[in-house]
MDTraj code that builds the backbone (N, CA, C; nanometers):
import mdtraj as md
import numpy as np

residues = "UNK UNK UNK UNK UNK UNK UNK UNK UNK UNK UNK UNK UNK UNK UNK UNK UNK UNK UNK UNK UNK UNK UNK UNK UNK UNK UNK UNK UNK UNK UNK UNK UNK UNK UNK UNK UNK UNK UNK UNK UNK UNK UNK UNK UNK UNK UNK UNK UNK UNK UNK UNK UNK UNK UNK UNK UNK UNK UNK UNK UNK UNK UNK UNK UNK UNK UNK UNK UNK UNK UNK UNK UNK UNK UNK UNK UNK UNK UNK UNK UNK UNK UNK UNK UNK UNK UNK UNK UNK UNK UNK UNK UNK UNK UNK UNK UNK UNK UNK UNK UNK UNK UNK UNK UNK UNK UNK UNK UNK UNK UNK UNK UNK UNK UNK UNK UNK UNK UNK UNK UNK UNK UNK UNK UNK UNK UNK UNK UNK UNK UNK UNK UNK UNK UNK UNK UNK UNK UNK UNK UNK UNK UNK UNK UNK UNK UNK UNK UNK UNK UNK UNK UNK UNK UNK UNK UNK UNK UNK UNK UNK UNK UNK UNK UNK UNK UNK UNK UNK UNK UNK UNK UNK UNK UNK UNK UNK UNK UNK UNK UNK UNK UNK UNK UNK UNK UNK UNK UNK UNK UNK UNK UNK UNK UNK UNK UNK UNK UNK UNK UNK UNK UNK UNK UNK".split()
xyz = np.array([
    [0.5045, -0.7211, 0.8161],
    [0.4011, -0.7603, 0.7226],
    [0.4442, -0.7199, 0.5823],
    [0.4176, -0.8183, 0.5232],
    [0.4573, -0.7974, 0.3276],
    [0.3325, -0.7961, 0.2322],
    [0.3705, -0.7351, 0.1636],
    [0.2558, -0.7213, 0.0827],
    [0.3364, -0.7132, -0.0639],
    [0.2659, -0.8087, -0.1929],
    [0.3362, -0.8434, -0.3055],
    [0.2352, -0.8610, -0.4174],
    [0.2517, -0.7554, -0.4849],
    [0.1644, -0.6891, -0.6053],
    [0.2527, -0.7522, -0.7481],
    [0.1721, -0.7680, -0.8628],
    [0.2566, -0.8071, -0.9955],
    [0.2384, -0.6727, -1.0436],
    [0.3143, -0.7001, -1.1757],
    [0.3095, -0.6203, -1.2485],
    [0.1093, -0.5156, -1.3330],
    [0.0726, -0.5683, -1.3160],
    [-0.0483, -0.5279, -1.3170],
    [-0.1289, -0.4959, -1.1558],
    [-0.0781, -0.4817, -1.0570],
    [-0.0983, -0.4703, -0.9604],
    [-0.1867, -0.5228, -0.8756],
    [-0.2420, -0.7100, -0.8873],
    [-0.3104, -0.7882, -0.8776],
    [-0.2163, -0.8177, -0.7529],
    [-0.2994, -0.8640, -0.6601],
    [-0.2158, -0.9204, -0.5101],
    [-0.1872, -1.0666, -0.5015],
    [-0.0651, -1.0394, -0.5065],
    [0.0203, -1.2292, -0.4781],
    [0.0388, -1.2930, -0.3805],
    [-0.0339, -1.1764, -0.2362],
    [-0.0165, -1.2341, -0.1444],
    [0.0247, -1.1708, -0.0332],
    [-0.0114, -1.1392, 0.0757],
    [-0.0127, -1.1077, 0.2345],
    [0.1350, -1.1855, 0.2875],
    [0.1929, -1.1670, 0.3933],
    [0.2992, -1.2220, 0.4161],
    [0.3442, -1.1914, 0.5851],
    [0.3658, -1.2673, 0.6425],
    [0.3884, -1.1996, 0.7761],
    [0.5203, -1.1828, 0.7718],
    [0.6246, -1.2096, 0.7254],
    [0.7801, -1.2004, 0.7317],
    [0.8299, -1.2122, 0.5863],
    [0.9259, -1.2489, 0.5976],
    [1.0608, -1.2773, 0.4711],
    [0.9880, -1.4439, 0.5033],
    [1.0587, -1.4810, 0.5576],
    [1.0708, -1.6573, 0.5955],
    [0.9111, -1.6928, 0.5259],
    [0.7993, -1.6364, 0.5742],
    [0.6890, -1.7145, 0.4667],
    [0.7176, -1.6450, 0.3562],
    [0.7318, -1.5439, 0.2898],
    [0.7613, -1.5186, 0.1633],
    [0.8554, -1.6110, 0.0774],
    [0.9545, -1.6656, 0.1635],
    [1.0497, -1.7355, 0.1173],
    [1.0128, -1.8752, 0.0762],
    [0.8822, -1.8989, 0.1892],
    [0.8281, -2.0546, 0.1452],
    [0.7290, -2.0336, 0.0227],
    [0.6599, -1.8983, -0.0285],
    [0.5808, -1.9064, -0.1592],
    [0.7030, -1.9320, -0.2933],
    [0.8303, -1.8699, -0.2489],
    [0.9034, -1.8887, -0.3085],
    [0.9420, -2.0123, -0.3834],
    [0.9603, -2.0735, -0.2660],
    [1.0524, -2.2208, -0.2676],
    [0.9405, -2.3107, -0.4099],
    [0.8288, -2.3322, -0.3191],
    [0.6930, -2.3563, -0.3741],
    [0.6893, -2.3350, -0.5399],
    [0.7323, -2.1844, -0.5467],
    [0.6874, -2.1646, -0.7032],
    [0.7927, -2.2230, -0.8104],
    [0.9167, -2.1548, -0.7470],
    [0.9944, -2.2808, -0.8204],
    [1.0367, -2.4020, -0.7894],
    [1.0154, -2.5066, -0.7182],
    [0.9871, -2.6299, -0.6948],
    [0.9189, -2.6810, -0.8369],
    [0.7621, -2.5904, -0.8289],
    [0.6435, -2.6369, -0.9729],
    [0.7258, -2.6246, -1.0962],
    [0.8480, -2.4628, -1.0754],
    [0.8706, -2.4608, -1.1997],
    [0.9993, -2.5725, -1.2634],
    [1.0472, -2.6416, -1.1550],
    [1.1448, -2.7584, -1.1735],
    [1.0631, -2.8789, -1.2365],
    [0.9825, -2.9177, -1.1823],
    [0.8584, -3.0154, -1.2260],
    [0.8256, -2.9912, -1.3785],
    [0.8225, -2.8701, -1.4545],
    [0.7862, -2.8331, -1.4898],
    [0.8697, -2.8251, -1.6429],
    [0.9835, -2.7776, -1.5790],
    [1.0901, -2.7450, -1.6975],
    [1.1027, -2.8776, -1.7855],
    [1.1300, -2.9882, -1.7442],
    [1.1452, -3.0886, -1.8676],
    [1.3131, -3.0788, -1.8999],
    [1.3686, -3.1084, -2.0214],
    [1.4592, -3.0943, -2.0211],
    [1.5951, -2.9307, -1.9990],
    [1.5162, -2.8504, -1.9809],
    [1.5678, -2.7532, -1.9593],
    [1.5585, -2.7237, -1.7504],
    [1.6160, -2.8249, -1.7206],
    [1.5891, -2.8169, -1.5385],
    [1.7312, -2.7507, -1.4773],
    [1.6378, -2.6881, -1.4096],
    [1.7400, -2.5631, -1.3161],
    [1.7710, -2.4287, -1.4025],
    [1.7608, -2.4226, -1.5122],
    [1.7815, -2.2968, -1.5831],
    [1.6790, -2.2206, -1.4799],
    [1.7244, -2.0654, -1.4777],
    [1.5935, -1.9751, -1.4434],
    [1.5534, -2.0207, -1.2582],
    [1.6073, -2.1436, -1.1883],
    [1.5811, -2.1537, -1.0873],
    [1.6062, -2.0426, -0.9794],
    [1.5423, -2.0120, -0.8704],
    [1.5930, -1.9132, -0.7386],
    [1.5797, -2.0045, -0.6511],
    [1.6824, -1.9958, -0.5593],
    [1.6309, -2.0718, -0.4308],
    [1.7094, -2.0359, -0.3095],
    [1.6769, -1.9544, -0.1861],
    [1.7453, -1.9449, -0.0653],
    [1.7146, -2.0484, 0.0594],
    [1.8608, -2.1151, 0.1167],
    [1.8103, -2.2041, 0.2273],
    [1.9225, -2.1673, 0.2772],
    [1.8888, -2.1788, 0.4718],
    [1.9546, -2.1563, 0.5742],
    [2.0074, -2.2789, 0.6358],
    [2.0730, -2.3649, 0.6867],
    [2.0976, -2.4494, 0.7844],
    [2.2005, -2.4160, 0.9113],
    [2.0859, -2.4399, 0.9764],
    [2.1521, -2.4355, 1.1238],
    [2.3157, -2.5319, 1.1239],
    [2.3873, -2.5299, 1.2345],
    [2.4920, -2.6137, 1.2451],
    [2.4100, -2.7240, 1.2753],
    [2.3649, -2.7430, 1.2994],
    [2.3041, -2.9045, 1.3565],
    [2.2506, -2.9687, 1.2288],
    [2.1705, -2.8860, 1.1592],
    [2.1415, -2.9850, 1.0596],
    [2.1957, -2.9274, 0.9349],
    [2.3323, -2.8341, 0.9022],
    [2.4072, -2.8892, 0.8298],
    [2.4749, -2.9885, 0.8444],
    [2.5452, -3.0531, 0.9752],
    [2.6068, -3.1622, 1.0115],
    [2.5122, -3.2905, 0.9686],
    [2.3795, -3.2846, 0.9619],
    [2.2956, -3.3665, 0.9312],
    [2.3000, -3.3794, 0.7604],
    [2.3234, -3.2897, 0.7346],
    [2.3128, -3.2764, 0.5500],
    [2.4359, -3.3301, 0.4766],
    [2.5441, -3.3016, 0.5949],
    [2.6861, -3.3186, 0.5065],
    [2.7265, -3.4713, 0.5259],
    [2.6448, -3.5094, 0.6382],
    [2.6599, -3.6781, 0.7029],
    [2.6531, -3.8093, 0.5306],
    [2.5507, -3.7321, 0.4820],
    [2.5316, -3.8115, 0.3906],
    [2.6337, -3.7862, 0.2731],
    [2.7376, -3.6520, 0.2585],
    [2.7967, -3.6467, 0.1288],
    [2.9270, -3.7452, 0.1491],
    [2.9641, -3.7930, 0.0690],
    [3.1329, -3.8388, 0.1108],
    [3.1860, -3.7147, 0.1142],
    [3.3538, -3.7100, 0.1916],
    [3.4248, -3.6052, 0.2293],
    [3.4862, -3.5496, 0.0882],
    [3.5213, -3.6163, 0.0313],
    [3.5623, -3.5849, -0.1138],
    [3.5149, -3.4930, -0.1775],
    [3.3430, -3.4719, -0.1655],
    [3.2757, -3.4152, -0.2449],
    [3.2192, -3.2705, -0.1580],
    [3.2505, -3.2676, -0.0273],
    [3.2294, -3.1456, 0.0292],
    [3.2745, -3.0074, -0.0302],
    [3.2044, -2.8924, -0.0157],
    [3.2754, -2.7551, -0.0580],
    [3.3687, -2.7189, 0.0288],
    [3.4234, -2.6052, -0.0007],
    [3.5264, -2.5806, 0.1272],
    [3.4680, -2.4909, 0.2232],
    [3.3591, -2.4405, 0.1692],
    [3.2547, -2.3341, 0.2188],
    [3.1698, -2.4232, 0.3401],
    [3.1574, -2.5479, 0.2981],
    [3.0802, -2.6515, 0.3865],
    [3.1928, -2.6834, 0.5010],
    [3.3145, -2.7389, 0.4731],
    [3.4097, -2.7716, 0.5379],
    [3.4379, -2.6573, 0.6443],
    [3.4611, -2.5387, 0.5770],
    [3.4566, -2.4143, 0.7357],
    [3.3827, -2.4112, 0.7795],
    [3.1688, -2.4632, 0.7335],
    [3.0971, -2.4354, 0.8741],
    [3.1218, -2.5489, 0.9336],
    [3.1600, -2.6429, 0.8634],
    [3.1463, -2.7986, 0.9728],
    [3.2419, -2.8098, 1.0666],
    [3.3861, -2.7593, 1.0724],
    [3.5154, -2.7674, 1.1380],
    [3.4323, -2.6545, 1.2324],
    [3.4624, -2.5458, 1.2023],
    [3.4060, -2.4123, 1.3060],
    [3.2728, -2.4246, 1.3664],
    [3.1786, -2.5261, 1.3387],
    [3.0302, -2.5692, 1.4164],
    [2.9383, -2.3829, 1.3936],
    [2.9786, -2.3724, 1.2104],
    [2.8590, -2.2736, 1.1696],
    [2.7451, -2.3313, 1.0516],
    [2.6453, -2.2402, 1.0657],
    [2.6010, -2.2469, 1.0446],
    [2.6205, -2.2424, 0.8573],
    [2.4963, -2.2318, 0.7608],
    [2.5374, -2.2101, 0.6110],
    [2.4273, -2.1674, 0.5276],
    [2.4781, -2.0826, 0.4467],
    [2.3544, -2.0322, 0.3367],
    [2.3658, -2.0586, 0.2395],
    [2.2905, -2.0732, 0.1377],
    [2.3514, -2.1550, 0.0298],
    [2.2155, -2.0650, -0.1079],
    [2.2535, -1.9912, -0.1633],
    [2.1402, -1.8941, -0.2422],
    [2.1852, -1.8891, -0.3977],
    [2.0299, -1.9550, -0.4703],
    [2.0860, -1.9295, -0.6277],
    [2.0211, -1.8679, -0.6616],
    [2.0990, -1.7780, -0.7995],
    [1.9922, -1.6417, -0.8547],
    [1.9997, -1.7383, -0.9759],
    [1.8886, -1.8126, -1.0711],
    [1.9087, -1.8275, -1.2181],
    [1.9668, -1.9599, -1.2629],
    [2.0164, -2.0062, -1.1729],
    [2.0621, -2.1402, -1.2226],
    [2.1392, -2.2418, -1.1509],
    [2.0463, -2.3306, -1.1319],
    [2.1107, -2.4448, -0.9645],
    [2.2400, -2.4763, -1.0194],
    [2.2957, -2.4595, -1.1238],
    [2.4730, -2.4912, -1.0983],
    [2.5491, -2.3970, -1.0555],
    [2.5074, -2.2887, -1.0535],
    [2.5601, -2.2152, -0.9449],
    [2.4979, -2.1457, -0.8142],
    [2.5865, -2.2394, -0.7650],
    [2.5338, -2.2211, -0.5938],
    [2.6393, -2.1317, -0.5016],
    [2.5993, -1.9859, -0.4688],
    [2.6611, -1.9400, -0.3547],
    [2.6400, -1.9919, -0.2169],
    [2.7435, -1.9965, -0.1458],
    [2.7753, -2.0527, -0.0125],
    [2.8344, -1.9444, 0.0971],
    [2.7650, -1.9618, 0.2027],
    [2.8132, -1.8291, 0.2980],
    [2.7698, -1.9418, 0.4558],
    [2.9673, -1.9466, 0.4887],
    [2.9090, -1.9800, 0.6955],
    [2.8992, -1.8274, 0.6819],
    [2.7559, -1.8904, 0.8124],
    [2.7065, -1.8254, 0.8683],
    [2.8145, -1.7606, 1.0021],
    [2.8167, -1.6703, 1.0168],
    [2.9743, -1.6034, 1.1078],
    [2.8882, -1.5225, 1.1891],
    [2.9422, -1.5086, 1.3113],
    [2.8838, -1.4047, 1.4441],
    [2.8115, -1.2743, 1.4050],
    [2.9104, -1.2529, 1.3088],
    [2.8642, -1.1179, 1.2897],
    [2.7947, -1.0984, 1.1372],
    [2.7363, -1.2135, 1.0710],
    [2.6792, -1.1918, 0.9855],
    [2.4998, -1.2433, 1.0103],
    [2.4264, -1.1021, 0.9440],
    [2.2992, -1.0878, 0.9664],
    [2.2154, -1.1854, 0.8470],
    [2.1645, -1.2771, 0.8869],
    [2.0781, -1.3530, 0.8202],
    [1.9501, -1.3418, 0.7757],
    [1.9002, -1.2740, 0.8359],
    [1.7666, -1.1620, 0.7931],
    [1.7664, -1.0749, 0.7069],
    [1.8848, -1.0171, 0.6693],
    [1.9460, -0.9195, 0.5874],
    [1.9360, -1.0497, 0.4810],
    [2.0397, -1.1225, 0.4646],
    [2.0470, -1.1783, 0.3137],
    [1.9145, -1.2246, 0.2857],
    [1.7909, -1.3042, 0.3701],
    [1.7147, -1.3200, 0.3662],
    [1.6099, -1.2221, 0.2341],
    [1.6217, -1.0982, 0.2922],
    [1.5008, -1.0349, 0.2623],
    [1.6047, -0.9322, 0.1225],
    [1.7491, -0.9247, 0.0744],
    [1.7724, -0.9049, -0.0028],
    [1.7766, -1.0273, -0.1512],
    [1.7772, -1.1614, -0.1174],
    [1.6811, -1.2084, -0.1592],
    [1.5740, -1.2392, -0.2404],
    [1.4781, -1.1663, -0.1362],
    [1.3446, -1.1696, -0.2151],
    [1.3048, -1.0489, -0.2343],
    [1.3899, -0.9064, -0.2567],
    [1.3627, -0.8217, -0.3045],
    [1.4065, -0.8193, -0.4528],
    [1.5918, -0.9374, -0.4170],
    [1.5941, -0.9279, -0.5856],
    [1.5156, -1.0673, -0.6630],
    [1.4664, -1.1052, -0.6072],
    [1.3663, -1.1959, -0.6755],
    [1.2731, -1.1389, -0.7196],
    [1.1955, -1.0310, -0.6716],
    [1.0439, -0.9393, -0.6968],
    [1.0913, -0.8484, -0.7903],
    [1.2464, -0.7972, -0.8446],
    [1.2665, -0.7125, -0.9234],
    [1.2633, -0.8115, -1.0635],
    [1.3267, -0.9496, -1.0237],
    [1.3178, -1.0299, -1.1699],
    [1.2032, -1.0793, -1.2090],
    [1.1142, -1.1179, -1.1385],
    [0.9766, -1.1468, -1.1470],
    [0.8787, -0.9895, -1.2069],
    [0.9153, -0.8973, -1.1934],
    [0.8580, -0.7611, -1.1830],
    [0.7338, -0.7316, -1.1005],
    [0.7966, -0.7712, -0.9941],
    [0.6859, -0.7669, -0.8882],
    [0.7080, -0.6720, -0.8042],
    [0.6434, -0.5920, -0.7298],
    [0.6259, -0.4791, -0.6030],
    [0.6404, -0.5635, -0.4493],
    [0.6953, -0.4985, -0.3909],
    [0.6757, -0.5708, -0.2665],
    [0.7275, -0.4345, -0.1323],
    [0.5779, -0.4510, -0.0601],
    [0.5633, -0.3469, 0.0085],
    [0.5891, -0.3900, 0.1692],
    [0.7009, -0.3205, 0.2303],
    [0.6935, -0.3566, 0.3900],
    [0.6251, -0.2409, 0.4781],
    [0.5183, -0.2829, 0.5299],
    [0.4524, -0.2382, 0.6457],
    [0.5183, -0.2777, 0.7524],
    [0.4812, -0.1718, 0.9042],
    [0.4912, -0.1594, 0.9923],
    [0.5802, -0.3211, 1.0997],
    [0.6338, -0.2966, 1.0919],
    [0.7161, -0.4620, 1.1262],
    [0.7361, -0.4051, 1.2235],
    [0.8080, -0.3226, 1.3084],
    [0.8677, -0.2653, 1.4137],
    [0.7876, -0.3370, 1.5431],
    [0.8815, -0.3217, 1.6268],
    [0.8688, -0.4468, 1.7619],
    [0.7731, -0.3234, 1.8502],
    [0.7084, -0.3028, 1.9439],
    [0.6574, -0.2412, 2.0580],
    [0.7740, -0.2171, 2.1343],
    [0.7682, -0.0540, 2.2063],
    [0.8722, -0.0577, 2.2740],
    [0.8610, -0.1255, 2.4293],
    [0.9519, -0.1540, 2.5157],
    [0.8761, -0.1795, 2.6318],
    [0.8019, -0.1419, 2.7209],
    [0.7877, 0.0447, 2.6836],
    [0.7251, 0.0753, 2.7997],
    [0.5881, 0.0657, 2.6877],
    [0.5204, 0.0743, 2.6166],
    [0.4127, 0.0136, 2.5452],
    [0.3611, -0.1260, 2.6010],
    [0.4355, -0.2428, 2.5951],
    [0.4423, -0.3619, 2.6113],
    [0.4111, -0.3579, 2.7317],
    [0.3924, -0.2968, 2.8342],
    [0.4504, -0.2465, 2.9740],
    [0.2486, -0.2211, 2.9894],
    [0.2345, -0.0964, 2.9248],
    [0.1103, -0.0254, 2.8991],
    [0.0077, -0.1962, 2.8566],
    [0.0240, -0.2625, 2.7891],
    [-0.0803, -0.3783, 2.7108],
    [-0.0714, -0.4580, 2.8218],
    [0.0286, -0.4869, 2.8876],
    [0.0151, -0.6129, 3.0488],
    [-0.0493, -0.5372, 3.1380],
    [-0.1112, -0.3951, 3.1580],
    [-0.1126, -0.3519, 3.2617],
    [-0.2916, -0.3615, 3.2215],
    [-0.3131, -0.2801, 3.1026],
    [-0.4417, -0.3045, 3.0730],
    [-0.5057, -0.4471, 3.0789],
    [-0.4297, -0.5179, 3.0091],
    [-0.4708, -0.6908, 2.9934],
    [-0.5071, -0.7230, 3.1604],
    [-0.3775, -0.7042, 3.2639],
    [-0.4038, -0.7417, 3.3989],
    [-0.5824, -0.6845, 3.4465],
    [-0.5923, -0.4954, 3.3995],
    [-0.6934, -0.4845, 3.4717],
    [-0.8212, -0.4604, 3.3052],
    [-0.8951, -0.5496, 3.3103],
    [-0.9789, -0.5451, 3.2126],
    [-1.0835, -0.4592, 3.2420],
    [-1.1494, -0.4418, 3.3630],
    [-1.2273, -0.3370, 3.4502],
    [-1.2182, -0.2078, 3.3416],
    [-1.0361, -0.1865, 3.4134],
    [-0.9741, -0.0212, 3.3070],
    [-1.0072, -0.0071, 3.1606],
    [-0.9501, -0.1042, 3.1460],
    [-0.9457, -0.1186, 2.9885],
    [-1.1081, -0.0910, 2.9026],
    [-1.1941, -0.1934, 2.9851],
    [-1.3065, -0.1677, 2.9297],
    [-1.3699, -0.0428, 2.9994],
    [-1.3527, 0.0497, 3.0817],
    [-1.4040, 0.2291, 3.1110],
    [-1.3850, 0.2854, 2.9925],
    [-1.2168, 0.2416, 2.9945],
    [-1.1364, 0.3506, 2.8992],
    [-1.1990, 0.3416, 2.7213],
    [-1.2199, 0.2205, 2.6770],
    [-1.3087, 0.1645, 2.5484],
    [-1.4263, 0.2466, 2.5253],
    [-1.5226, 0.2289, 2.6589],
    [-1.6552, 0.2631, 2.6648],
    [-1.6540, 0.4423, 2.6376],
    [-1.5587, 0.4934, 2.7258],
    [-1.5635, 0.6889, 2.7127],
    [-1.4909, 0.6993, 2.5933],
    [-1.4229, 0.6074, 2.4994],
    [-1.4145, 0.6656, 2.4171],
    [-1.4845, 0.6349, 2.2898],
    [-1.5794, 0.5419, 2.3482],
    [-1.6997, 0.5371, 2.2132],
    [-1.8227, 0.6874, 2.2310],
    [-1.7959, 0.7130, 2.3673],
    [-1.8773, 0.7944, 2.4248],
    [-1.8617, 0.9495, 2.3503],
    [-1.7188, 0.9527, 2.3667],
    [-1.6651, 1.0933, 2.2804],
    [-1.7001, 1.1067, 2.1589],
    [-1.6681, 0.9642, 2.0721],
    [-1.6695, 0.9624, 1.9326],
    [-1.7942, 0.9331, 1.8999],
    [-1.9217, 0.9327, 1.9988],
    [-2.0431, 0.9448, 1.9504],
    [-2.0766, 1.0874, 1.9720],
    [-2.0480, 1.1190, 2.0701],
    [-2.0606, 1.2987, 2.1282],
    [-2.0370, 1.3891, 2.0141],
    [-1.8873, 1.3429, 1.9571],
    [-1.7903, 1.4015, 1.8519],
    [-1.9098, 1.4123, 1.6982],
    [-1.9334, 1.3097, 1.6836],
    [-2.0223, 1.2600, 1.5692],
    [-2.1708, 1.3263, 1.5599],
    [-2.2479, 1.3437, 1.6788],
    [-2.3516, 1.4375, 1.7038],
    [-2.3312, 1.5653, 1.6465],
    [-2.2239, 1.6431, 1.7421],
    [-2.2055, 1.7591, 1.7256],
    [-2.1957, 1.7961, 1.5483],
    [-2.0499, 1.6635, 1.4972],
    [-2.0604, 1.7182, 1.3555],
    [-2.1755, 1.7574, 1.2778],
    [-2.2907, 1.6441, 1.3148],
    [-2.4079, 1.6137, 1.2409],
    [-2.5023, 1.7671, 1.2191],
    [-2.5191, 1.8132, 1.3943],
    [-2.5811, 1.9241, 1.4135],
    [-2.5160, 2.0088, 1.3282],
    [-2.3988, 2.0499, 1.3342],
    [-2.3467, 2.1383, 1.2593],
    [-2.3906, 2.1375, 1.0962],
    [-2.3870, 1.9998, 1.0103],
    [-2.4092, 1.9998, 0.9215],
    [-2.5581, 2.0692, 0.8752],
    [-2.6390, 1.9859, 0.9360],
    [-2.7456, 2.0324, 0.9438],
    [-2.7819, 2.1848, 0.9381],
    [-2.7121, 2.2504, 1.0605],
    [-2.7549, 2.3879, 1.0067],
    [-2.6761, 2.4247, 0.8934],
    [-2.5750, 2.4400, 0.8955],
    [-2.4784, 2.4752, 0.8255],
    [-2.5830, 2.3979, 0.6573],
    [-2.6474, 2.3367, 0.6229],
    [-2.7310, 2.3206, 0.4962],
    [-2.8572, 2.3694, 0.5097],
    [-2.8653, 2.3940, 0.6151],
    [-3.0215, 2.5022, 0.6494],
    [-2.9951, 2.6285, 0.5823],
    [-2.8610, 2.6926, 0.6644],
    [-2.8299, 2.8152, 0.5955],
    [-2.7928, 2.8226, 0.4466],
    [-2.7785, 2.7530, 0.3585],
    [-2.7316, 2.6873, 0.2255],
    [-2.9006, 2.7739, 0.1313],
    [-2.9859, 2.6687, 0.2145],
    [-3.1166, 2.7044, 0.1489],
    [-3.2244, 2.7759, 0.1790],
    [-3.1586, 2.8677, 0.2790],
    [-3.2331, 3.0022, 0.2807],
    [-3.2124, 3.0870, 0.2201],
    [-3.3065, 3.1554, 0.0890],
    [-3.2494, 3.2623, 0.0313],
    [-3.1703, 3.3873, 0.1293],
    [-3.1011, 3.4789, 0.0749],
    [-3.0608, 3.5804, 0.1099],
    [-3.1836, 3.6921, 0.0998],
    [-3.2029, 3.7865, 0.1873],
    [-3.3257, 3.8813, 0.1819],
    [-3.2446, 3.9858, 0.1581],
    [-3.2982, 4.1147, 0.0030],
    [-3.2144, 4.1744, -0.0214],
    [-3.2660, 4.3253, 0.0478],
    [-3.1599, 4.4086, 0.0524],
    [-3.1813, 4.5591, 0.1435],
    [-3.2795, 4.5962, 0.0592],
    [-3.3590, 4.6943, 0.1228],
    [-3.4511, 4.7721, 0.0604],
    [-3.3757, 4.8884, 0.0132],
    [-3.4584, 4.9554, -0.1508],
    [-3.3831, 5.0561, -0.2258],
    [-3.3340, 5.2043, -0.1466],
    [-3.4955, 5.2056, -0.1392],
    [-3.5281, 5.3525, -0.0518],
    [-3.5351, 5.2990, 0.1005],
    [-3.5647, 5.4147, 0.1409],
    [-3.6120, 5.4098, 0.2988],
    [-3.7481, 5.4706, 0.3395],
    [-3.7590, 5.3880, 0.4014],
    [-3.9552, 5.3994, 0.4487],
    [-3.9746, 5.5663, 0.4868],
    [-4.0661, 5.6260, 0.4218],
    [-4.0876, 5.7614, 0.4678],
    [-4.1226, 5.7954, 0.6156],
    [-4.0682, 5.9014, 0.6719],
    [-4.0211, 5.9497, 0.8518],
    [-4.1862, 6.0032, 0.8822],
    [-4.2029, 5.9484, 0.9479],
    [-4.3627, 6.0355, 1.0039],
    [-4.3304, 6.1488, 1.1297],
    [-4.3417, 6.2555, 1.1324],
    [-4.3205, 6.3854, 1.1653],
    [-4.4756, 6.3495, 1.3132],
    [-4.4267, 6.3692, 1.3870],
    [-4.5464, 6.3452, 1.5465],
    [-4.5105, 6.5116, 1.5742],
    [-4.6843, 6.5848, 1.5255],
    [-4.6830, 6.7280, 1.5937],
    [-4.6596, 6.7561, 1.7551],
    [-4.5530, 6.8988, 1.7653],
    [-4.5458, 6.9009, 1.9115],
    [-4.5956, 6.9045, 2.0032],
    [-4.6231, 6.9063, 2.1055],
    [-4.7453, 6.9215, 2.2152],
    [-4.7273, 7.0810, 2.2336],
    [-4.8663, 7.1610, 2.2058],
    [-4.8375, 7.3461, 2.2452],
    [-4.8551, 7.3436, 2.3902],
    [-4.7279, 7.4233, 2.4515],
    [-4.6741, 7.4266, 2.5486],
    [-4.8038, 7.5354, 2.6288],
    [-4.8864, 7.6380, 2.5408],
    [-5.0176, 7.6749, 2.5712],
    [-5.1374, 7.6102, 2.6218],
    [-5.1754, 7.6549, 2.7695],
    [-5.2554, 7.5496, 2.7697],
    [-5.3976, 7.6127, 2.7174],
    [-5.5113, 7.5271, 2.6911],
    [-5.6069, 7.5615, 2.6111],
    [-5.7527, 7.6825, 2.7465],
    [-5.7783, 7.7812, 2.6681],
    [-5.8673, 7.8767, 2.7743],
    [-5.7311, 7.9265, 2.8775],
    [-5.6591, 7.9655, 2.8155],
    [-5.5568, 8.0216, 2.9332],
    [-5.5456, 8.1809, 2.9124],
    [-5.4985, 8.2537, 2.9249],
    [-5.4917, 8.4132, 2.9834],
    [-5.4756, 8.4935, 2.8840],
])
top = md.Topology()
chain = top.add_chain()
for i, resn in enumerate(residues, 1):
    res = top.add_residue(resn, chain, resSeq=i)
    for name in ("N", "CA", "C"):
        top.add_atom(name, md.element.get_by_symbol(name[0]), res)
traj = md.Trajectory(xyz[None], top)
C-alpha cells in the first residue's frame, strides 16, 4: 500500500502497488503532453514494461532499419523490455528485460525518483505477503466459522470485561480525587482515669 502526500502535505492518493501508482503517473503526464503546445515532451516521465509477446507486437509495426539495438537483443533472445524517461521523450532508456533482472525494483525506483522531482512524499506501508503458516491459520478459521465466530465473541467479551473494570477504577479513583483529606488532630483527647475497685469489702472486720 502507497500513500502520496505533496509538498504541503495534502493527499494525492492511496495506491495499492507501484503498477497503479504508475498508471496516475502515465495519466498526469499524458494531460501534461496535451498540454504543452509547442514545447512537447520537454519535462515528460514515463515508465513502460513489455512483455516478449507484445514487444514482438510493437516492433511488428517498426521497419527493421529503425529498430534499437536494445530492441533487437530482446527480440532475437525472446526478452522482454523497459523503456523509462526522466525529463524528456528524446531520451529514451532501454533495458531487455534478463533472468536476473528485477522489474519491480526499476519499477518503484521510478516513482520514487519521480516523487523527489515533483516534491512529493511517498509512504510504503505494510506490503509484506502472510507467511504460510498464517495463511494456514485464515483457511482453517474460514473452513470452521463456528471457531472463528466463539473466538470473535470471547474476545468482545474480554474487551468489554477489560473496559468495565477500567471504568470502575476510574470512578473511584475520582471519588478519591474529591474527598477532602481529614487533617490529624493537634492535641490529644484528655485520658479519663476509672477509680480502682477497694479491694476492702464494705462493713468488714
Amino acid at each position: 500500500m502507497l500513500r502520496v502526500f505533496d509538498l504541503n502535505t495534502k493527499s494525492i492518493g492511496v495506491f495499492d502497488g507501484y503498477d497503479a501508482f504508475l498508471g496516475l503517473i502515465t495519466s498526469l503526464e499524458n494531460q501534461n503532453l496535451l498540454e504543452s503546445g509547442p514545447s512537447i515532451g520537454k519535462g515528460y516521465w514515463g515508465f513502460a514494461y513489455y512483455t516478449p509477446s507484445t514487444l514482438k507486437h510493437a516492433c511488428s509495426w517498426i521497419k527493421p532499419g529503425f529498430l534499437t539495438m536494445p530492441q533487437l537483443r530482446a527480440l532475437e533472445q525472446d526478452l522482454g523490455l523497459i523503456e523509462i524517461c526522466r525529463g524528456d521523450s528524446g531520451v529514451l532508456r532501454e533495458i531487455p528485460v534478463t533472468p536476473d533482472l528485477d522489474v519491480e525494483e526499476f519499477k518503484k525506483r521510478f516513482c520514487l525518483d519521480y516523487c523527489g522531482h515533483r516534491g512529493w512524499c511517498i509512504i510504503e506501508t505494510s506490503d509484506h505477503k502472510p507467511s504460510p503458516k498464517v495463511l494456514a491459520g485464515m483457511a482453517r478459521y474460514a473452513a470452521q466459522p463456528h471457531t472463528r465466530k466463539m473466538r470473535l465473541s470471547q474476545m468482545r467479551l474480554d474487551n468489554w470485561q477489560g473496559n468495565r473494570l477500567k471504568s470502575e477504577l476510574d470512578c473511584c479513583i475520582r471519588r478519591l480525587r474529591q474527598k477532602p483529606l481529614s487533617t490529624p488532630p493537634t492535641t490529644l483527647p484528655p485520658t479519663t482515669l476509672t477509680p480502682k475497685a477497694d479491694p476492702t469489702p464494705k462493713g468488714g472486720f
